[in-house]
mmCIF file as gemmi writes it, N, C-alpha and C atoms, coordinates in Angstrom:
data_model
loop_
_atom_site.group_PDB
_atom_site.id
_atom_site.type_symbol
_atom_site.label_atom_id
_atom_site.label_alt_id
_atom_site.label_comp_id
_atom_site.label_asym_id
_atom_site.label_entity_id
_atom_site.label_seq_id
_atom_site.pdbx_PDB_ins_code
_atom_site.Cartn_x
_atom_site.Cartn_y
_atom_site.Cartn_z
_atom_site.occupancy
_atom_site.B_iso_or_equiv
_atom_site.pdbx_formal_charge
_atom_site.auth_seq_id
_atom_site.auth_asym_id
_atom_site.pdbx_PDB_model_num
ATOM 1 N N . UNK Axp A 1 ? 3.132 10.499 9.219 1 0 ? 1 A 1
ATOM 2 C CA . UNK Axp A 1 ? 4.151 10.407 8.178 1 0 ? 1 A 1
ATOM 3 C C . UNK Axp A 1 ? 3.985 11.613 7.268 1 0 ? 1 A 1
ATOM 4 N N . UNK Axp A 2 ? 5.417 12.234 6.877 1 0 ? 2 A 1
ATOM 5 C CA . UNK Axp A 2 ? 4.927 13.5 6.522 1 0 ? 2 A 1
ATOM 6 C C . UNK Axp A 2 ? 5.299 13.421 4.51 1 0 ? 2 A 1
ATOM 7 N N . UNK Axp A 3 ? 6.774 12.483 4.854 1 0 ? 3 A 1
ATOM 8 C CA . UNK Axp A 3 ? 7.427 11.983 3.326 1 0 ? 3 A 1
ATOM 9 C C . UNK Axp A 3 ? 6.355 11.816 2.767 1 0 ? 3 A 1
ATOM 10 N N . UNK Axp A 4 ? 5.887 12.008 1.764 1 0 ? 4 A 1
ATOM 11 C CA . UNK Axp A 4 ? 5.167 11.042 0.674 1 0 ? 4 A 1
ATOM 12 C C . UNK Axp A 4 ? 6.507 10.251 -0.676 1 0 ? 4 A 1
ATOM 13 N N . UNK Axp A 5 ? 5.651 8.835 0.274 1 0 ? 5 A 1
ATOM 14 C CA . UNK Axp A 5 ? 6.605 7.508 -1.042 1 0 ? 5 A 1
ATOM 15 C C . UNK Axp A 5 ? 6.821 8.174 -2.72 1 0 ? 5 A 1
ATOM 16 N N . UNK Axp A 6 ? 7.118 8.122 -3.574 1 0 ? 6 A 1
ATOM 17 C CA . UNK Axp A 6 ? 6.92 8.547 -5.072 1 0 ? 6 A 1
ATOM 18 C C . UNK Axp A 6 ? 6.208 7.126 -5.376 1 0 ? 6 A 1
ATOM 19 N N . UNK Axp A 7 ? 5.961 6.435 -5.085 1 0 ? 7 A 1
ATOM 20 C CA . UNK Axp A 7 ? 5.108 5.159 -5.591 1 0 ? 7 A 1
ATOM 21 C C . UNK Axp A 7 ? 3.604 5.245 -5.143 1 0 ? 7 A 1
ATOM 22 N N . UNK Axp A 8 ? 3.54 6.06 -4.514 1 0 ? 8 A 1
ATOM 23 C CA . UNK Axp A 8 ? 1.959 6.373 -3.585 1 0 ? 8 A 1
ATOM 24 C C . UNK Axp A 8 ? 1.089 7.127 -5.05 1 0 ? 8 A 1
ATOM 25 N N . UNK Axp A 9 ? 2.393 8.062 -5.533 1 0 ? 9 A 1
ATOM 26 C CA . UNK Axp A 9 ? 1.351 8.847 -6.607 1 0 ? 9 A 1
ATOM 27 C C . UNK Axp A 9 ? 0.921 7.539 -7.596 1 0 ? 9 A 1
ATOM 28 N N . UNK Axp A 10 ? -0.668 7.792 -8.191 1 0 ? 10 A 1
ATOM 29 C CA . UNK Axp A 10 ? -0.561 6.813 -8.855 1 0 ? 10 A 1
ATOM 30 C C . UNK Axp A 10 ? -1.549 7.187 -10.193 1 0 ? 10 A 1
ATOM 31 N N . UNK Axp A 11 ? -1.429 6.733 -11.387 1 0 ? 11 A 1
ATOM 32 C CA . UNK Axp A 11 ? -1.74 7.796 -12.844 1 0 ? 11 A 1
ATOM 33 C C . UNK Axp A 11 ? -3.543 7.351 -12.881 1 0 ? 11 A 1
ATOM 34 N N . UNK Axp A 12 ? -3.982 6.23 -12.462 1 0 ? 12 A 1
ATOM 35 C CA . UNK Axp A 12 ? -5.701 5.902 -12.532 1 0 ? 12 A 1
ATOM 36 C C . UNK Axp A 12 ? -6.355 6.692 -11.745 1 0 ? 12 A 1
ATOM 37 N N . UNK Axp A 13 ? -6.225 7.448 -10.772 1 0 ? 13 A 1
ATOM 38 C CA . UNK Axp A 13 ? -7.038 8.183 -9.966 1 0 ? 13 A 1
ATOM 39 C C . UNK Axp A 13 ? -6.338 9.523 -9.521 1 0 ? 13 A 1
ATOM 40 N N . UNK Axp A 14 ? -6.757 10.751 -9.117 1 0 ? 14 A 1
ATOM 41 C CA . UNK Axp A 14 ? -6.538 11.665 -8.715 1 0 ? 14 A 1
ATOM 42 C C . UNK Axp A 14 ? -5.393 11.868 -7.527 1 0 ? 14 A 1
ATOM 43 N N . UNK Axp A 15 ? -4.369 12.441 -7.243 1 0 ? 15 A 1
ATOM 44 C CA . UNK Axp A 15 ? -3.61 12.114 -5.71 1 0 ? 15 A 1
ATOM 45 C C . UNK Axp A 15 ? -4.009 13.479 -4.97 1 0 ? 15 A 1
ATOM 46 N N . UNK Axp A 16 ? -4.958 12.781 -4.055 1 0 ? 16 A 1
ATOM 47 C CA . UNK Axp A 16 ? -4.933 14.432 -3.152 1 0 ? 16 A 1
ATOM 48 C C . UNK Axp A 16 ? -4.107 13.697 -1.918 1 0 ? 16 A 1
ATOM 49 N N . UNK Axp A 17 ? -3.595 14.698 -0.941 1 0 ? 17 A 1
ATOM 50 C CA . UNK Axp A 17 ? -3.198 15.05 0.181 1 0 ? 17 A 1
ATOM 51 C C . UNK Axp A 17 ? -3.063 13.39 1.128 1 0 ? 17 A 1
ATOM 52 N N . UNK Axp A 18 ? -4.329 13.607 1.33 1 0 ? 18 A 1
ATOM 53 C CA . UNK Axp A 18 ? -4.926 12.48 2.318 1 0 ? 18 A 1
ATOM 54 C C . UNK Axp A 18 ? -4.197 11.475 1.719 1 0 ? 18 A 1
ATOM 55 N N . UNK Axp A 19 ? -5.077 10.495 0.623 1 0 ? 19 A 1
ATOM 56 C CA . UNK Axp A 19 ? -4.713 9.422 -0.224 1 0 ? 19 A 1
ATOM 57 C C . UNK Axp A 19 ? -3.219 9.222 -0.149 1 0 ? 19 A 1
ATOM 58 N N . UNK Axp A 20 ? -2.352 10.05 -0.764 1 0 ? 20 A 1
ATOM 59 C CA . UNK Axp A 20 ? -0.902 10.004 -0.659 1 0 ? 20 A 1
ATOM 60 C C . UNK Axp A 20 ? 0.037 9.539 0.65 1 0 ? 20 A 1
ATOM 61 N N . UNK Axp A 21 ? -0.52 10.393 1.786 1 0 ? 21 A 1
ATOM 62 C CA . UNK Axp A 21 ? -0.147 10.199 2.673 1 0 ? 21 A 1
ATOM 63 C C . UNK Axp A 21 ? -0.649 8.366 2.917 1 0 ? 21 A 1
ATOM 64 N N . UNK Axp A 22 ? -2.222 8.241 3.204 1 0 ? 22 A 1
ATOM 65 C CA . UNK Axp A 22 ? -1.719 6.712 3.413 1 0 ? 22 A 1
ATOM 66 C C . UNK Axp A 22 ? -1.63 6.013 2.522 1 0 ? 22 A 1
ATOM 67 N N . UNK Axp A 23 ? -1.721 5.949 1.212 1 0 ? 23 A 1
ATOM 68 C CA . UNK Axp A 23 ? -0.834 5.001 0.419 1 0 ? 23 A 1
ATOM 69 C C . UNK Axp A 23 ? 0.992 4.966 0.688 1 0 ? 23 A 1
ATOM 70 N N . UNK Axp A 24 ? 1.352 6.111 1.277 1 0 ? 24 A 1
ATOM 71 C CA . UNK Axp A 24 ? 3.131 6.573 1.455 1 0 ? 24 A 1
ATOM 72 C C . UNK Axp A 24 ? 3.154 5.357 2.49 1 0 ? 24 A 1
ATOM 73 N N . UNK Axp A 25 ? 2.457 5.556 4.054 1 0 ? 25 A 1
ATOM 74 C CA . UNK Axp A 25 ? 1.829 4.992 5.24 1 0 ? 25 A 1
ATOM 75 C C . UNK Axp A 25 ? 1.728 3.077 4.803 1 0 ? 25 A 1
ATOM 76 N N . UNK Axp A 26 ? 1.232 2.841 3.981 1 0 ? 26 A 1
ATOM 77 C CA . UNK Axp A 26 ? 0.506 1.497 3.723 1 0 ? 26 A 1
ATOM 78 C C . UNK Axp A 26 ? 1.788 0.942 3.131 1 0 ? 26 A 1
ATOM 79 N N . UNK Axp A 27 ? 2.666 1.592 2.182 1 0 ? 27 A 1
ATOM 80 C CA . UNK Axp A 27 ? 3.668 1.021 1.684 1 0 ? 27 A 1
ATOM 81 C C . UNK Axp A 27 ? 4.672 0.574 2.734 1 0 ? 27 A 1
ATOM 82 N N . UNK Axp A 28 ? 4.954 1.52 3.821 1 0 ? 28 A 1
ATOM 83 C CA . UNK Axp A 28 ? 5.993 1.547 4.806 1 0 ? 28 A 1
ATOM 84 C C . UNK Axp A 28 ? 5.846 0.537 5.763 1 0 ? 28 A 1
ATOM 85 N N . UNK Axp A 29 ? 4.218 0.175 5.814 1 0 ? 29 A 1
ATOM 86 C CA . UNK Axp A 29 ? 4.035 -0.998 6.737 1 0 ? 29 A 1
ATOM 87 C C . UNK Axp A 29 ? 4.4 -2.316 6.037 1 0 ? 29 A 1
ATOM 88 N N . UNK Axp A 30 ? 3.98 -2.244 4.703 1 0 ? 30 A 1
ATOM 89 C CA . UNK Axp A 30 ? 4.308 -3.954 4.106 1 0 ? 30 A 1
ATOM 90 C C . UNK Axp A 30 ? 5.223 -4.178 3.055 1 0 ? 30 A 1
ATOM 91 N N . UNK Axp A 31 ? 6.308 -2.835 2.981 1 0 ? 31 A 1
ATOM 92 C CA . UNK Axp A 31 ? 7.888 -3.605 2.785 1 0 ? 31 A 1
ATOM 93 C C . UNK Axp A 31 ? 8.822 -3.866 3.178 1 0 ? 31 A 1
ATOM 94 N N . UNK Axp A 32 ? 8.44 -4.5 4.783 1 0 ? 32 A 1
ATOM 95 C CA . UNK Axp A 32 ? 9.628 -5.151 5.145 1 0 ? 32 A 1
ATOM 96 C C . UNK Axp A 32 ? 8.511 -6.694 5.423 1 0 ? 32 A 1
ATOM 97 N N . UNK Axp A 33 ? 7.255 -6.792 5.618 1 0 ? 33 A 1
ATOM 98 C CA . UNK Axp A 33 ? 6.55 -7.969 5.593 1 0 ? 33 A 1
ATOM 99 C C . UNK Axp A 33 ? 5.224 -7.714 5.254 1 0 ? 33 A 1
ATOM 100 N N . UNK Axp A 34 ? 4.689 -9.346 4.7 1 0 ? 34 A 1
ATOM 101 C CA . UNK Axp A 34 ? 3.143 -9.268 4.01 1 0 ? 34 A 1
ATOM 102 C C . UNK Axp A 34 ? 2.518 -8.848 5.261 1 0 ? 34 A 1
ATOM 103 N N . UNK Axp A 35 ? 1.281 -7.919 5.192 1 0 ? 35 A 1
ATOM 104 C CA . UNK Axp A 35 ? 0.141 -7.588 6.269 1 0 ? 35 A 1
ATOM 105 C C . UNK Axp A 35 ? -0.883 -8.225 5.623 1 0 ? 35 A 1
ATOM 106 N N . UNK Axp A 36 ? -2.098 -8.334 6.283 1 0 ? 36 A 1
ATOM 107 C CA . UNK Axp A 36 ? -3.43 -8.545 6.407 1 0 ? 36 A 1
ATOM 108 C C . UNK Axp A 36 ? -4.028 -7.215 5.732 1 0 ? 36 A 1
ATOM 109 N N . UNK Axp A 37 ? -5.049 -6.951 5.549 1 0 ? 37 A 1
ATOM 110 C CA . UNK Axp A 37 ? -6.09 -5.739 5.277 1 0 ? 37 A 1
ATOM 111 C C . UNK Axp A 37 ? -6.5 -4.989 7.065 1 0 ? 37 A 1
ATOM 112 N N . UNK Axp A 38 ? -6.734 -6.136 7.843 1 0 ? 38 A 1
ATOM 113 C CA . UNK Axp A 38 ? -7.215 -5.607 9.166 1 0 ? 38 A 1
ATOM 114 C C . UNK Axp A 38 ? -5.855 -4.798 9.945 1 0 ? 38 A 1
ATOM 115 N N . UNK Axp A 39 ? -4.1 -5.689 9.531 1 0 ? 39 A 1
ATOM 116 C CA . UNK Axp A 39 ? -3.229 -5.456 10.129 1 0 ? 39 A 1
ATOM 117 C C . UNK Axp A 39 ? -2.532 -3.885 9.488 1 0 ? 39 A 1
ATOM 118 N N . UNK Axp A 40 ? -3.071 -3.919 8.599 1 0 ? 40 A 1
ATOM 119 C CA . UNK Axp A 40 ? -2.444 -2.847 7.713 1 0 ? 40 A 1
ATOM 120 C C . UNK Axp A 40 ? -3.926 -1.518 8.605 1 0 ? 40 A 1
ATOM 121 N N . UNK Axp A 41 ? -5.097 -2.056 8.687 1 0 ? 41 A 1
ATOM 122 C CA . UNK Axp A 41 ? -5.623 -0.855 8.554 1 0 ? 41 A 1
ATOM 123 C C . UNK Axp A 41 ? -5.225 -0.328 10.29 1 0 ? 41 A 1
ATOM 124 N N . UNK Axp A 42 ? -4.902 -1.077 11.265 1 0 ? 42 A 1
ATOM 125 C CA . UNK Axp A 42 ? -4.881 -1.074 12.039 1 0 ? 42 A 1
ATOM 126 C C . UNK Axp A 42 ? -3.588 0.232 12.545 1 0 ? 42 A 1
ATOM 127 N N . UNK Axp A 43 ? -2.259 -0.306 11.832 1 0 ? 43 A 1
ATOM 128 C CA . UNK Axp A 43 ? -0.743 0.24 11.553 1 0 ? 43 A 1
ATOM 129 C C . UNK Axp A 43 ? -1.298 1.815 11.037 1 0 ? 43 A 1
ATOM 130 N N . UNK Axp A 44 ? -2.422 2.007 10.016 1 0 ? 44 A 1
ATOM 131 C CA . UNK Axp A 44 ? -2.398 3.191 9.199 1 0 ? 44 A 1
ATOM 132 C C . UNK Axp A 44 ? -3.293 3.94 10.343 1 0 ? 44 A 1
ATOM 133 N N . UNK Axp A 45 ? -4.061 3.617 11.008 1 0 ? 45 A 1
ATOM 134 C CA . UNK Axp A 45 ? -5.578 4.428 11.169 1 0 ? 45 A 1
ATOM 135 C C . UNK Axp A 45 ? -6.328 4.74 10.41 1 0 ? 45 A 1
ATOM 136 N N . UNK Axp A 46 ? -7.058 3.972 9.268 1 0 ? 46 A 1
ATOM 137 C CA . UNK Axp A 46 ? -7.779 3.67 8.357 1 0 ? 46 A 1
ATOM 138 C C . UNK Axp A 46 ? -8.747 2.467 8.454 1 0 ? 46 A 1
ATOM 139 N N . UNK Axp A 47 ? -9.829 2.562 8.088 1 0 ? 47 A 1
ATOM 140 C CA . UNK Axp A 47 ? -10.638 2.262 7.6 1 0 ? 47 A 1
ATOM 141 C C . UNK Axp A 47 ? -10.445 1.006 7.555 1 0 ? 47 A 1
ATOM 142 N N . UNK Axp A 48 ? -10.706 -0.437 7.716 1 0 ? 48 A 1
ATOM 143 C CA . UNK Axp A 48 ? -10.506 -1.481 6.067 1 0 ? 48 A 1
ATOM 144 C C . UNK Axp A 48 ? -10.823 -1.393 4.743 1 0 ? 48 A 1
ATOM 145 N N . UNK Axp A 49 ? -12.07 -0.217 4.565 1 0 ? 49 A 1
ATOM 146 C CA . UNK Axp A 49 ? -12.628 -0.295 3.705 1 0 ? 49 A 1
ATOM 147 C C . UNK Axp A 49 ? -11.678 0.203 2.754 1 0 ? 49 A 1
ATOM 148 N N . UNK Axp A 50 ? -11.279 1.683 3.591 1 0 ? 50 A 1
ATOM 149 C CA . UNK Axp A 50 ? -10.238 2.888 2.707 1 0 ? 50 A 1
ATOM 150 C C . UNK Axp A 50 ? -9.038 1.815 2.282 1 0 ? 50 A 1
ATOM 151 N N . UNK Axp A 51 ? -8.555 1.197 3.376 1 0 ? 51 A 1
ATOM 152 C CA . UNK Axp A 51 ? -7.234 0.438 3.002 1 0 ? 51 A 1
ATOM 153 C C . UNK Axp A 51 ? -7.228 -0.908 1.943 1 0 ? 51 A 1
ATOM 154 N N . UNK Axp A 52 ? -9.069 -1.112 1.565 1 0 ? 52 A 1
ATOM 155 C CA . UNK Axp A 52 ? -8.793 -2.28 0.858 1 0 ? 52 A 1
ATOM 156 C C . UNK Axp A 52 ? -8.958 -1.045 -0.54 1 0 ? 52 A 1
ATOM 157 N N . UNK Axp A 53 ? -9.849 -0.521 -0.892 1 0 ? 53 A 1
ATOM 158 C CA . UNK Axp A 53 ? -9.653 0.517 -1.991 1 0 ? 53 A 1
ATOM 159 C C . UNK Axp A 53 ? -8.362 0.841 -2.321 1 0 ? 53 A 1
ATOM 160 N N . UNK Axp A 54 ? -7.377 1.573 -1.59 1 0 ? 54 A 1
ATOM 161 C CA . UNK Axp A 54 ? -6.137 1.753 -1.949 1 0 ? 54 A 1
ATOM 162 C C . UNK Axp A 54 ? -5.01 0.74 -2.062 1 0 ? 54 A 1
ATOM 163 N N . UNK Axp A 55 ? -5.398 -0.437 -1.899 1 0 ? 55 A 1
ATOM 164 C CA . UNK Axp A 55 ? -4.773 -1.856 -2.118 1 0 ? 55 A 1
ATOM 165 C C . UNK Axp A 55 ? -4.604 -1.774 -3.43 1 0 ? 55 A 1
ATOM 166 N N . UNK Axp A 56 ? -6.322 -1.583 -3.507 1 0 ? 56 A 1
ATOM 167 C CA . UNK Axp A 56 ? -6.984 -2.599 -5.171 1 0 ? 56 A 1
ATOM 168 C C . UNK Axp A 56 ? -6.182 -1.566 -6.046 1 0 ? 56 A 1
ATOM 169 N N . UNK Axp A 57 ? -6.212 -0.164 -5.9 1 0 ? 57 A 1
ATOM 170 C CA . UNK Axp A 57 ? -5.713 1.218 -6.818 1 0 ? 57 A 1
ATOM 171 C C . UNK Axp A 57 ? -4.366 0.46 -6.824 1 0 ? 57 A 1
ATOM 172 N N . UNK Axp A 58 ? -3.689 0.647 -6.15 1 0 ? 58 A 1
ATOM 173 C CA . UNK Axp A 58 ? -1.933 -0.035 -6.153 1 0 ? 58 A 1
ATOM 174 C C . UNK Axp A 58 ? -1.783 -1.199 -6.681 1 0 ? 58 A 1
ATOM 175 N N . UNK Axp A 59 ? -2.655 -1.918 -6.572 1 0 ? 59 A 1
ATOM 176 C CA . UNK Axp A 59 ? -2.213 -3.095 -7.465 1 0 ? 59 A 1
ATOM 177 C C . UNK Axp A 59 ? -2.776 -3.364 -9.265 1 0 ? 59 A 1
ATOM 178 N N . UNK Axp A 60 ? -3.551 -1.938 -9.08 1 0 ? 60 A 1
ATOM 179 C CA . UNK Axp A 60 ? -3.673 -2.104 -10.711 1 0 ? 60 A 1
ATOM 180 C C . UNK Axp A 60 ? -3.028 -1.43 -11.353 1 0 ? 60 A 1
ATOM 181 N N . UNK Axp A 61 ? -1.554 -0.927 -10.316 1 0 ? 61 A 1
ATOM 182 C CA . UNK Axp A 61 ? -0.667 0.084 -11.301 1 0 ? 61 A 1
ATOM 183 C C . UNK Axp A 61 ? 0.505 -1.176 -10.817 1 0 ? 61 A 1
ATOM 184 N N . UNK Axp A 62 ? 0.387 -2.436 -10.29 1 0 ? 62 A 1
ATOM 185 C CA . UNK Axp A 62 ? 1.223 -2.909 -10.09 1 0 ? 62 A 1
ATOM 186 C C . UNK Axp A 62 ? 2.973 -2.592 -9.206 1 0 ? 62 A 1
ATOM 187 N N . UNK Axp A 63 ? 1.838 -1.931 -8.207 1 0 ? 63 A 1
ATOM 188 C CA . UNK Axp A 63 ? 2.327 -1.986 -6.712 1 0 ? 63 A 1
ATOM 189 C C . UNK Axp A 63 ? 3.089 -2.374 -5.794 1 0 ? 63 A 1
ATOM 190 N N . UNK Axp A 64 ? 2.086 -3.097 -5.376 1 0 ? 64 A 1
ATOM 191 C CA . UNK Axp A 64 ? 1.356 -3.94 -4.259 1 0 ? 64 A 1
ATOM 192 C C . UNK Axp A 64 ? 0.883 -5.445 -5.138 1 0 ? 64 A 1
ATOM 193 N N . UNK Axp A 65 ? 0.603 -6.639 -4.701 1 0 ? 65 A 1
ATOM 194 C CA . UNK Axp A 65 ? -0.036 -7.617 -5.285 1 0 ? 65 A 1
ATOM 195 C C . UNK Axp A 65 ? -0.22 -8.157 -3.667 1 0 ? 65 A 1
ATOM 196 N N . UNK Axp A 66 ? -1.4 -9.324 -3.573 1 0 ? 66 A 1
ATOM 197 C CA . UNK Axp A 66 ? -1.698 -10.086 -2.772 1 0 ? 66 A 1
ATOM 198 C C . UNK Axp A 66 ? -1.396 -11.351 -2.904 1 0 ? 66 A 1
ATOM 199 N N . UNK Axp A 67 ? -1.339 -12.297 -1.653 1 0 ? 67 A 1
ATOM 200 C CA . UNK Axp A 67 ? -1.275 -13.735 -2.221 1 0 ? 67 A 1
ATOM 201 C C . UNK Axp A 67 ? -1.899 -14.37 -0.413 1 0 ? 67 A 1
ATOM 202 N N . UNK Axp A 68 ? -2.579 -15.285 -0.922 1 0 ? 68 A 1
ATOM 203 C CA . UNK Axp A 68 ? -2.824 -16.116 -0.133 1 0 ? 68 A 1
ATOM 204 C C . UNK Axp A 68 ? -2.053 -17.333 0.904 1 0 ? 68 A 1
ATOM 205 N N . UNK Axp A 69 ? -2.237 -16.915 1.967 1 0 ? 69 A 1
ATOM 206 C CA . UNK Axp A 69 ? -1.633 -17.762 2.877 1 0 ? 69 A 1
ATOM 207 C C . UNK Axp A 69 ? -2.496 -18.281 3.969 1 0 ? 69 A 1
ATOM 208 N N . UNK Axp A 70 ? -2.621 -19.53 4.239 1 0 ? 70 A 1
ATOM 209 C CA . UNK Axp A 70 ? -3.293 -20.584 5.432 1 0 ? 70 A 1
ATOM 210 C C . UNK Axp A 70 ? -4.647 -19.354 5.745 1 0 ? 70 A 1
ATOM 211 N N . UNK Axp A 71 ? -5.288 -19.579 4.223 1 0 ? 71 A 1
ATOM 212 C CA . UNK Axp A 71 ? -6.609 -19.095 4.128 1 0 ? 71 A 1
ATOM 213 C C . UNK Axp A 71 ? -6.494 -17.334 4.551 1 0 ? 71 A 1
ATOM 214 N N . UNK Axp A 72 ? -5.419 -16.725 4.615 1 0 ? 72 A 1
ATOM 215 C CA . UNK Axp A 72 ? -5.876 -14.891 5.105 1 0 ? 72 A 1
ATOM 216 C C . UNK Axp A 72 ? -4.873 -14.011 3.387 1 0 ? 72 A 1
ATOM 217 N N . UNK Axp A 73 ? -5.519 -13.259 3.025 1 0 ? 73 A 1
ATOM 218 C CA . UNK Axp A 73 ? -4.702 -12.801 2.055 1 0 ? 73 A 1
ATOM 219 C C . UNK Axp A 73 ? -4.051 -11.431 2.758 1 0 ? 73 A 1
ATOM 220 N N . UNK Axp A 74 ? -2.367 -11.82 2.478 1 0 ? 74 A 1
ATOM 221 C CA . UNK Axp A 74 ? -1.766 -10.948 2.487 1 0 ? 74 A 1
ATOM 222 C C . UNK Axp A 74 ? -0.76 -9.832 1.36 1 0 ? 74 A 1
ATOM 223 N N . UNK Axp A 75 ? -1.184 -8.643 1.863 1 0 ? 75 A 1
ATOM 224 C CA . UNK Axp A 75 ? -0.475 -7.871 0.93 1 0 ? 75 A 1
ATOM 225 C C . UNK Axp A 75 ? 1.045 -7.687 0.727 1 0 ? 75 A 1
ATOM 226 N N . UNK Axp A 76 ? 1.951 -7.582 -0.095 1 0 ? 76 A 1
ATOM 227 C CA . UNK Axp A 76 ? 3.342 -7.154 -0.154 1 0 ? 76 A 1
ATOM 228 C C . UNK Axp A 76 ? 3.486 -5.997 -1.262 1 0 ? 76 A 1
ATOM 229 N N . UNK Axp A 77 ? 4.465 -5.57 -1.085 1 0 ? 77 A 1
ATOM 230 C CA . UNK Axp A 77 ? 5.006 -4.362 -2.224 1 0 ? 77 A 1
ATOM 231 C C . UNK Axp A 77 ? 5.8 -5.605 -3.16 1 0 ? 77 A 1
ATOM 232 N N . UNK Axp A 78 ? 5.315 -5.249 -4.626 1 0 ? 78 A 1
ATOM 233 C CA . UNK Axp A 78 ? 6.141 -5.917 -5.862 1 0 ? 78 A 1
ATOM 234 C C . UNK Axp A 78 ? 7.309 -5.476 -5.69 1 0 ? 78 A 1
ATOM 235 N N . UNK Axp A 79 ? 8.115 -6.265 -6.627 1 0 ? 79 A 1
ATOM 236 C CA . UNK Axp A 79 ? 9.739 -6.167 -7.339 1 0 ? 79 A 1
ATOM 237 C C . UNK Axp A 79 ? 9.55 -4.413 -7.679 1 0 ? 79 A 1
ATOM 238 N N . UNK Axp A 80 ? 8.59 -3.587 -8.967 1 0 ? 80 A 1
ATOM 239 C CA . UNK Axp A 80 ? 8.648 -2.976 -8.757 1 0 ? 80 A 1
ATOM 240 C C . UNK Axp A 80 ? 8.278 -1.835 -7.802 1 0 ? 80 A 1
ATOM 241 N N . UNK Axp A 81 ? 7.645 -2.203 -7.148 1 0 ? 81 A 1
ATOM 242 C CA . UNK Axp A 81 ? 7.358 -0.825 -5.693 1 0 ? 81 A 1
ATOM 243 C C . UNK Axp A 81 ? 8.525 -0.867 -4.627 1 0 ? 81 A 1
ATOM 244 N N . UNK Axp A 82 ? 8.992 -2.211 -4.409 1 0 ? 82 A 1
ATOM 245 C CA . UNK Axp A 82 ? 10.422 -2.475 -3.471 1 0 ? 82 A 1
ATOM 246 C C . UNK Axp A 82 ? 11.148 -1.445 -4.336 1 0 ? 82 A 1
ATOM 247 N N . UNK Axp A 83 ? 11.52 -1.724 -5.58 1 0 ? 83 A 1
ATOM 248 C CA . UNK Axp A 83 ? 12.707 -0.745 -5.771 1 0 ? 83 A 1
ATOM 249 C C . UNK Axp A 83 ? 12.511 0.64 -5.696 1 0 ? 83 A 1
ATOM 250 N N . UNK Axp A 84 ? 11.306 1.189 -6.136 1 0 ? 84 A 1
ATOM 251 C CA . UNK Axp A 84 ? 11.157 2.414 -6.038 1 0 ? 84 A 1
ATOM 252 C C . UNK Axp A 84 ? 11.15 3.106 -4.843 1 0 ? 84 A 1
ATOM 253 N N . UNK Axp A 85 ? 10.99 1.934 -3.098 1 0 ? 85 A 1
ATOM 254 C CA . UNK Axp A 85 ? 10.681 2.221 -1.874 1 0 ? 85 A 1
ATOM 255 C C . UNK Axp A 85 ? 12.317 2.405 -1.586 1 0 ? 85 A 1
ATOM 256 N N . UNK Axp A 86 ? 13.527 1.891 -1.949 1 0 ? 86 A 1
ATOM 257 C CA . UNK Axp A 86 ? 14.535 1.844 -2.171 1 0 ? 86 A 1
ATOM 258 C C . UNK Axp A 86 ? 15.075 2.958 -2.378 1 0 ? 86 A 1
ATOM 259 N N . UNK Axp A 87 ? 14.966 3.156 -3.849 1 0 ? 87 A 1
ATOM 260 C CA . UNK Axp A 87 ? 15.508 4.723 -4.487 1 0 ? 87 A 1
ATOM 261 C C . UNK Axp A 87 ? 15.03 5.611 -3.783 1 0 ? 87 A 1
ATOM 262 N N . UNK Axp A 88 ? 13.997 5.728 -3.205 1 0 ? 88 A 1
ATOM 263 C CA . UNK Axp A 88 ? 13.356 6.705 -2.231 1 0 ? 88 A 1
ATOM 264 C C . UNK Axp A 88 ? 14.395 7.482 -1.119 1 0 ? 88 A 1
């Protein structure tokens, strides 16, 4: 993926290159449905580890949020990251 999302940049941490790209990557997989951490890292070629870090970053700029389902937590893009994946 070459686009970078405008929701990938994010103001708590630094945006280099890499990061951008799969936060752009991570968004594209879970706004059209919730993923897993394993299903997402799987879609990106990442890490779990990298993909749960850049979860946690996105959801403390209010992102991304998680929610629990039949015990596996899955991720979605918020009201605001949908729209901004939108305007995109």
């Amino acid at each position: 993926m070459s686009e970078v999302n405008p929701r990938a940049y994010l103001y708590r941490i630094r945006n280099v290159k890499k990061g951008l790209d799969t936060r752009s990557r991570i968004l594209h997989l879970i706004k059209s449905k919730p993923l897993t951490i394993r299903k997402i890292s799987e879609g990106v070629g990442r890490s779990a580890s990298s993909i749960r870090r850049h979860l946690k970053n996105m959801e403390a700029e209010g992102i991304v949020r998680s929610q629990k389902y039949k015990g596996r937590l899955l991720w979605m893009v918020t009201g605001i990251g949908q729209k901004a994946i939108e305007e995109a």
